[in-house]
NUKOL-850906 format. One line per field, with one value per residue (C-alpha): residue in three letters; x, y, z; residue number from 1. Coordinates in steps of 0.5 Angstrom, whole numbers, plus 500, padded with zeros to 3 digits. Layout:
REM NUKOL-850906
res = c(ALA|...) .
xx = c(X|...) .
yy = c(Y|...) .
zz = c(Z|...) .
n = c(NUM|...) .
END
This chain:
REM NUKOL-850906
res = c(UNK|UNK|UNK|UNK|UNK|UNK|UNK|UNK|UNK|UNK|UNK|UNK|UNK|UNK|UNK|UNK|UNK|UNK|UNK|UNK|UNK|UNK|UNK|UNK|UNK|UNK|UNK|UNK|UNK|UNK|UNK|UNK|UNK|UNK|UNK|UNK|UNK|UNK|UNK|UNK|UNK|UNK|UNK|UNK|UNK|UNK|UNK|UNK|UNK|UNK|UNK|UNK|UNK|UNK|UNK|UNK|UNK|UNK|UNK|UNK|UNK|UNK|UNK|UNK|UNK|UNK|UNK|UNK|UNK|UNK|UNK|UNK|UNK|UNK|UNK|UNK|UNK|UNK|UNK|UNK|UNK|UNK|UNK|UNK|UNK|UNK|UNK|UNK|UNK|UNK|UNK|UNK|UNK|UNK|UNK|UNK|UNK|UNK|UNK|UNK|UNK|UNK|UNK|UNK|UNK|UNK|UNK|UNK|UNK|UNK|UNK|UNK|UNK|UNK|UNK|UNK|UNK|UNK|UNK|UNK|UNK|UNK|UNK|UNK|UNK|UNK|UNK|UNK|UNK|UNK|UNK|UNK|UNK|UNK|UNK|UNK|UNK|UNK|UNK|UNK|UNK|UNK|UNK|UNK|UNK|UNK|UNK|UNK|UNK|UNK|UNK|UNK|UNK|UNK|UNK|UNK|UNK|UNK|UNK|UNK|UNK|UNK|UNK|UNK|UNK|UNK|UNK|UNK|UNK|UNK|UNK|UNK|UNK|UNK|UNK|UNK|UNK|UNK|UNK|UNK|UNK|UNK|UNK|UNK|UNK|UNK|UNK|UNK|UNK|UNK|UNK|UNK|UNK|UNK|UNK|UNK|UNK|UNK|UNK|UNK|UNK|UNK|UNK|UNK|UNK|UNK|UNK|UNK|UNK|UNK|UNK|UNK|UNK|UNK|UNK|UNK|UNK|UNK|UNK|UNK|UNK|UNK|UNK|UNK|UNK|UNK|UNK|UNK|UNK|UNK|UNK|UNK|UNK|UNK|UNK|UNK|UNK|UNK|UNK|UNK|UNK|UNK|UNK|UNK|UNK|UNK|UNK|UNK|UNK|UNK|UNK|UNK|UNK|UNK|UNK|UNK|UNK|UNK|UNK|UNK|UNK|UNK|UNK|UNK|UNK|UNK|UNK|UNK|UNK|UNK|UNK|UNK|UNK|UNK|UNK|UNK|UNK|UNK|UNK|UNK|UNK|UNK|UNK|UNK|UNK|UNK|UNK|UNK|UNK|UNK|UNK|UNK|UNK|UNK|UNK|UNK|UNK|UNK|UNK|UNK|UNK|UNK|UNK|UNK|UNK|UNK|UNK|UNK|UNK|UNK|UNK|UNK|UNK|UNK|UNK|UNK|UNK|UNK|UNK|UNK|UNK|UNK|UNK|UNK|UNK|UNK|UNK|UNK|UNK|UNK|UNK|UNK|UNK|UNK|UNK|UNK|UNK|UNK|UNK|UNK|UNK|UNK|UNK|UNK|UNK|UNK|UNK|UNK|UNK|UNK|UNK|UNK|UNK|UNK|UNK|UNK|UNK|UNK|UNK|UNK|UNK|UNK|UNK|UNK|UNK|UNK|UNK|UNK|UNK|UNK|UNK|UNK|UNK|UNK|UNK|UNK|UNK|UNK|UNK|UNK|UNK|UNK|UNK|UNK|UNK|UNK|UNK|UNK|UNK|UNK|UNK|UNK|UNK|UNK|UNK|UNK|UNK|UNK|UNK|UNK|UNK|UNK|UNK|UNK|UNK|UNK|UNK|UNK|UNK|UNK|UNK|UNK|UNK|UNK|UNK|UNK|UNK|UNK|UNK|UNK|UNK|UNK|UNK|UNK|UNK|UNK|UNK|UNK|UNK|UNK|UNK|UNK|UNK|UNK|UNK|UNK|UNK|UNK|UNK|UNK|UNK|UNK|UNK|UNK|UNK|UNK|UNK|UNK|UNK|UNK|UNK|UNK|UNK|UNK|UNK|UNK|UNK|UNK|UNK|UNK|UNK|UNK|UNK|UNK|UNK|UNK|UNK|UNK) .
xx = c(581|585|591|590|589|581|580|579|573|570|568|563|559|552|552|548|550|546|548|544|544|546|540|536|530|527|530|534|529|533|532|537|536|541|539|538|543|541|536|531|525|519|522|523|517|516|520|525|527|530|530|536|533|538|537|537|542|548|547|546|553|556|560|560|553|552|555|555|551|554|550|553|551|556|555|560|560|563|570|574|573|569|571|572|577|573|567|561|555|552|550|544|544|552|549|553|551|556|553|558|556|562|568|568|567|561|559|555|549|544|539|542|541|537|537|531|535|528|527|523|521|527|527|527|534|536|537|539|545|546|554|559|566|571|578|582|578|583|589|584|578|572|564|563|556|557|553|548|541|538|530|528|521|518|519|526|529|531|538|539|546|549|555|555|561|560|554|550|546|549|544|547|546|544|539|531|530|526|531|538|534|532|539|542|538|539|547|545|542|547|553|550|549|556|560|556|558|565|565|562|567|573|571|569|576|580|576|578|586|585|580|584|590|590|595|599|597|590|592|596|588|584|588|588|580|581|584|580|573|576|578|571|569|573|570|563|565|568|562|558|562|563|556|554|559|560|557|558|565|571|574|581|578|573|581|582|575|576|583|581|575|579|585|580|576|585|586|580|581|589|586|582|588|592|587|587|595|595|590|594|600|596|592|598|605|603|609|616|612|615|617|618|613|609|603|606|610|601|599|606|603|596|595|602|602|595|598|603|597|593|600|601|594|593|599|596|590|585|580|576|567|563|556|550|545|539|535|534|539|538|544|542|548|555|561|568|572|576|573|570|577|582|577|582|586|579|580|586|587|579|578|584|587|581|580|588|585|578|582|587|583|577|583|585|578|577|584|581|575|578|582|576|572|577|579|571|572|577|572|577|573|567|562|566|563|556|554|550|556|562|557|557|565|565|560|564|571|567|566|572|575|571|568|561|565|565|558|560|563|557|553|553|548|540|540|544|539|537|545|545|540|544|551|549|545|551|556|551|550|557|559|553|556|563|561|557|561|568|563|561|568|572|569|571|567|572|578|582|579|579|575|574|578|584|582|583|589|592|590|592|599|599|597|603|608|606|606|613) .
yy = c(287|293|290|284|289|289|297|298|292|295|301|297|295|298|301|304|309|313|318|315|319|314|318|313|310|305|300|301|297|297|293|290|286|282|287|293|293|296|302|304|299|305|306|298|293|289|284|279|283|282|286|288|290|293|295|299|297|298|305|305|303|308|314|319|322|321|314|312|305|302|296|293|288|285|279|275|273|279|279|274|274|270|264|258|252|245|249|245|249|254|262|264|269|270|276|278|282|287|291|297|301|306|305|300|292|290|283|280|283|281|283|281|283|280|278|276|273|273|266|261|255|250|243|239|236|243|245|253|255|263|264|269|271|269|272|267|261|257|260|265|265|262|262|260|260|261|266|265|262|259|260|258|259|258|265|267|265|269|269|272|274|277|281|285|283|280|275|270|264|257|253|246|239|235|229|228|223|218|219|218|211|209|209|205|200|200|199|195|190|191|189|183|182|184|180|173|175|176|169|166|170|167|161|161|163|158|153|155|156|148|146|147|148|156|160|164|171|167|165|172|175|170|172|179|179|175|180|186|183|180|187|189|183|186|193|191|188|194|198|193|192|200|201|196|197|205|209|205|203|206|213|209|202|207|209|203|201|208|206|199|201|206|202|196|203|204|197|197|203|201|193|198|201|194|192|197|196|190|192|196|192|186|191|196|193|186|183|182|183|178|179|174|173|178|177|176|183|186|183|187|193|192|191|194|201|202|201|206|211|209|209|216|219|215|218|226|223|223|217|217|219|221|223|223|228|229|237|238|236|229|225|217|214|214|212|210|215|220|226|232|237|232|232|235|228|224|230|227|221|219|223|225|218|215|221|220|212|213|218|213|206|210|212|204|202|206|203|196|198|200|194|190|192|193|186|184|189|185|179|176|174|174|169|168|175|176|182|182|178|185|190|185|185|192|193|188|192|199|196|192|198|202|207|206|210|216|217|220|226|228|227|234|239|239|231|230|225|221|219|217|212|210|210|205|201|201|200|194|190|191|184|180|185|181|175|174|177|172|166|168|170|165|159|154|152|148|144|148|156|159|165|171|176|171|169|176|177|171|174|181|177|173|179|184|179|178|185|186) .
zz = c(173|171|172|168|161|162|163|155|156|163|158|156|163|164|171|175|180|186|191|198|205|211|214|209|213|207|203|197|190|185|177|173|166|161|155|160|165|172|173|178|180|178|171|170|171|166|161|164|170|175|183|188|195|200|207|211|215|210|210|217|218|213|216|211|209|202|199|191|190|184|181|175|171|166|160|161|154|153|158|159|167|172|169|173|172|171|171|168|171|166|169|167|162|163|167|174|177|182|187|192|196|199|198|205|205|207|210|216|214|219|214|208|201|196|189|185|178|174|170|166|169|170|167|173|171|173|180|182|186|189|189|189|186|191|189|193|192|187|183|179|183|183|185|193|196|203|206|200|201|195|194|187|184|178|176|178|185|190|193|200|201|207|205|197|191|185|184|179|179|178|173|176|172|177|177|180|186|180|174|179|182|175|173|179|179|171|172|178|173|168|173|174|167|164|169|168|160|161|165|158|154|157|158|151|150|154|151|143|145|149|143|137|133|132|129|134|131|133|141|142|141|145|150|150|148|155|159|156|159|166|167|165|170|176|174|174|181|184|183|186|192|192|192|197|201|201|206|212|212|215|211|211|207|203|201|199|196|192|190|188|184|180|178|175|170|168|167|162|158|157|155|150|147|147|143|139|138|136|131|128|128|124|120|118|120|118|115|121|126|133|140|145|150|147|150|157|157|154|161|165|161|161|169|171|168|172|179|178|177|183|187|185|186|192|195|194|199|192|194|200|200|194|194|189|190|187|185|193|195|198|199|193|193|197|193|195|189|187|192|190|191|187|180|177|178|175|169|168|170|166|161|159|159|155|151|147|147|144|137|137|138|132|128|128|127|121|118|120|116|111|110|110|106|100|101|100|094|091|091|096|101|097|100|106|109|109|110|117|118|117|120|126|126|125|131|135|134|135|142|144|143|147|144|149|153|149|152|157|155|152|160|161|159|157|155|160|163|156|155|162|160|154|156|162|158|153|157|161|154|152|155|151|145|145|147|141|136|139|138|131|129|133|132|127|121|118|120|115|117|124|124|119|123|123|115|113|117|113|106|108|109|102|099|102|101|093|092|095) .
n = c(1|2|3|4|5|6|7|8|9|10|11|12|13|14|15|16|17|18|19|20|21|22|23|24|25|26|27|28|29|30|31|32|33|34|35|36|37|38|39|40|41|42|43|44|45|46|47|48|49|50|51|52|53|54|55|56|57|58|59|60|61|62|63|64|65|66|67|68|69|70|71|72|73|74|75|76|77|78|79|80|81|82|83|84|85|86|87|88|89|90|91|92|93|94|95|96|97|98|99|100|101|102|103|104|105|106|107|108|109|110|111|112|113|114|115|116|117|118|119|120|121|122|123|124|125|126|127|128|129|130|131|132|133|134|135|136|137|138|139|140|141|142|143|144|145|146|147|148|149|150|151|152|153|154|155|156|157|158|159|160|161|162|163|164|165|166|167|168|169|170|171|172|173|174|175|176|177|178|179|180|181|182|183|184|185|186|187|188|189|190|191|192|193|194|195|196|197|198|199|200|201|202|203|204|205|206|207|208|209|210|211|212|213|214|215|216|217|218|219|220|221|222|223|224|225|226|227|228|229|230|231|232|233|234|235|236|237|238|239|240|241|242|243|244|245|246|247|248|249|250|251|252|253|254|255|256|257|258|259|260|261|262|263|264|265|266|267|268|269|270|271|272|273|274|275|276|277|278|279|280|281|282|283|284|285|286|287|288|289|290|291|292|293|294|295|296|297|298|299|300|301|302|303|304|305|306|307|308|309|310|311|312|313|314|315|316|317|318|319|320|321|322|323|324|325|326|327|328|329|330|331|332|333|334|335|336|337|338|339|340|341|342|343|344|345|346|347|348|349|350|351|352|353|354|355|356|357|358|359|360|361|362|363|364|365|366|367|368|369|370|371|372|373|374|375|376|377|378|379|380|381|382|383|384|385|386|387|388|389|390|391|392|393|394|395|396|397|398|399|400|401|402|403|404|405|406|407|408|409|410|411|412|413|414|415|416|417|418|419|420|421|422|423|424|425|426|427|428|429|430|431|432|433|434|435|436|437|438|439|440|441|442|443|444|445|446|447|448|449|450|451|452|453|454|455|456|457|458|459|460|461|462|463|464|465|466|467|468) .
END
């Protein structure tokens, strides 16, 4: 630490230090609280406190007679250390607490040494986890709990480990048996339900570019609308046949079955940024806009593009077995994905590539909004848009462009649980959602108009080309 330009902060630690005879034939008690730091246990007893007991066998092993005892107890806030990359479980009152005795290392303790991490009640979508730093463990260090044995309880949790370093209490979001049940047969349902919805949008759409004569701006969007819910389609497919099959197939067609599931999720998201493309091209770039075979050379992108991804992710050895367990431990769910050692490719392959598609698809979307409602300030489409019938078009465009996939993000913390519900009931409905935003927008009242969306367009147009 004090290579790293530290030394000015570990001024601030709060130490105990206690000169103890190896001849020493009881075991060592001491306190430690957040506020307080480490003290000796007779003279802490009440309040958030919590205990350390050292046996005798540390000592017992110790050459010298007299060895220094040095418990610190550090709030992590303040330092910039122990901080672990891609970390989402919170330490309990950002205390670590660093326990030496001698200057000799000390592990495979027969009898190991305890900490008691005083706490309240933990909510039930809390599960606590006793760990330790590790040094070596990725490229700066984290938290591993080998050698740590967790027994929580209602009012601290003790944790049993058998060498001494640096130690805390992970508080990891993790769901209840109930909760993670609920929520599968919930996305179950909403699988079933989106894929016979996305069956009817693109039956839908093929019937209106046969049916009738549309504009080429018109055809070019009912194919994209098309190829935006069939890669919804494969998505809600891949997930039942992963949580089908998983768990009892081989590793190698889990490979695939993960590989499979992940390039239909990128397909979606970059359909989503298409579609937020072509928004912006009929919104913003309206006028001299053509290119041949347009909507052939968005497939190449839409369904190309994803495999590239996949293929270099599967290469590093990315997919393979995910497990879901649920506060105590208990395996629910089996699933072929990215495994747990390469969530820095789901990091950046997932949350990264939708993060950049979700700024640029709601900035699009607040252009498209703002377009729409000066055009209906102008009185130019008065009458024709009714105004349950422009939130409608603005709630459509708002999923079409994927913005319940937003709600992901936010499934970490304390409400973890009731967004999970959220997130998958929104996802679930998001079928229904386009399915009847396209038949209220793209079906023709008159021989002479195509749908709102495709009147605006045309307006916008005229009214560009007149001021020009």
């Amino acid at each position: 630490l004090l290579q790293r330009g530290q030394h000015r902060q570990l001024a601030g630690l709060k130490r105990l230090l206690l000169n103890v005879s190896r001849a020493v034939t009881h075991d060592v008690l001491i306190a430690f609280s957040p506020t307080a730091g480490p003290s000796r246990l007779n003279t802490t007893g009440k309040g958030k406190t919590g205990k350390i007991h050292l046996p005798r066998e540390i000592f017992r092993s110790l050459r010298s007679k007299i060895v220094p005892v040095v418990v610190t107890v550090l709030n992590i806030q303040q330092f910039y250390m122990f901080k672990e990359a891609n970390q989402t479980a919170q330490i309990l009152d950002n205390t670590v607490v660093g326990i030496t005795v001698g200057e000799s290392s000390i592990s495979g303790l027969q009898d190991p040494v305890q900490l008691t991490f005083a706490h309240k009640e933990l909510p039930q979508s809390v599960t606590p986890q006793c760990v330790f730093w590790d040094p070596s463990e990725g490229q700066a260090g984290g938290w591993r709990s080998t050698g740590c044995d967790t027994q929580p309880g209602d009012k601290g949790t003790v944790c049993s480990c058998d060498h001494l370093t640096f130690f805390t209490l992970l508080l990891n979001q993790v769901l209840d048996g109930s909760t993670a049940k609920s929520l599968m047969a919930v996305a179950t349902a909403g699988c079933g339900v989106a894929m016979a919805f996305s069956i009817f949008t693109m039956a839908f759409c093929i019937f209106i570019r046969c049916r009738f004569r549309l504009e080429e701006t018109v055809r070019i969007n009912l194919g994209l609308h098309v190829n935006l819910v069939g890669s919804l389609f494969l998505l809600n497919l891949a997930f039942l046949l992963n949580s089908g099959l998983s768990g009892r197939t081989h590793p190698s067609t889990c490979r695939v079955l993960g590989g499979l599931t992940h390039y239909c999720l990128l397909c979606c998201f970059t359909w989503t940024a298409l579609e937020g493309c072509q928004l912006y091209l009929l919104f913003v770039k309206v006028l001299g806009i053509y290119i041949p075979h347009y909507l052939g050379k968005l497939c190449l992108v839409g369904w190309g593009f994803p495999v590239l991804v996949v293929g270099v992710a599967g290469g590093i050895g990315s997919y393979g077995e995910y497990t879901i367990q649920t506060t105590d431990h208990q395996v629910i769910a089996h699933l072929c994905w990215i495994t747990s050692k390469h969530l820095l490719v789901h990091y950046i392959t997932n949350c990264g590539y939708f993060g950049l598609i979700f700024l640029f698809n709601m900035a699009v979307f607040g252009v498209v909004t703002q377009k729409s409602c000066s055009l209906q300030g102008t009185g130019a489409v008065q009458g024709y848009h009714k105004p349950w019938k422009v939130a409608l078009v603005a709630a459509g465009l708002f999923c079409l462009l994927g913005a319940t996939w937003a709600l992901a993000f936010l499934t970490y913390g304390i409400s973890s649980t009731p967004v999970l519900y959220i997130f998958t009931i929104l996802n679930s409905l998001q079928g229904i959602f386009i399915f009847i935003w396209l038949v209220i927008l793209y079906y023709p009242k008159t021989k002479e108009t195509t749908g709102s969306l495709s009147y605006i367009i045309r307006h916008d147009k005229t009214t560009t080309a007149s001021q020009d």
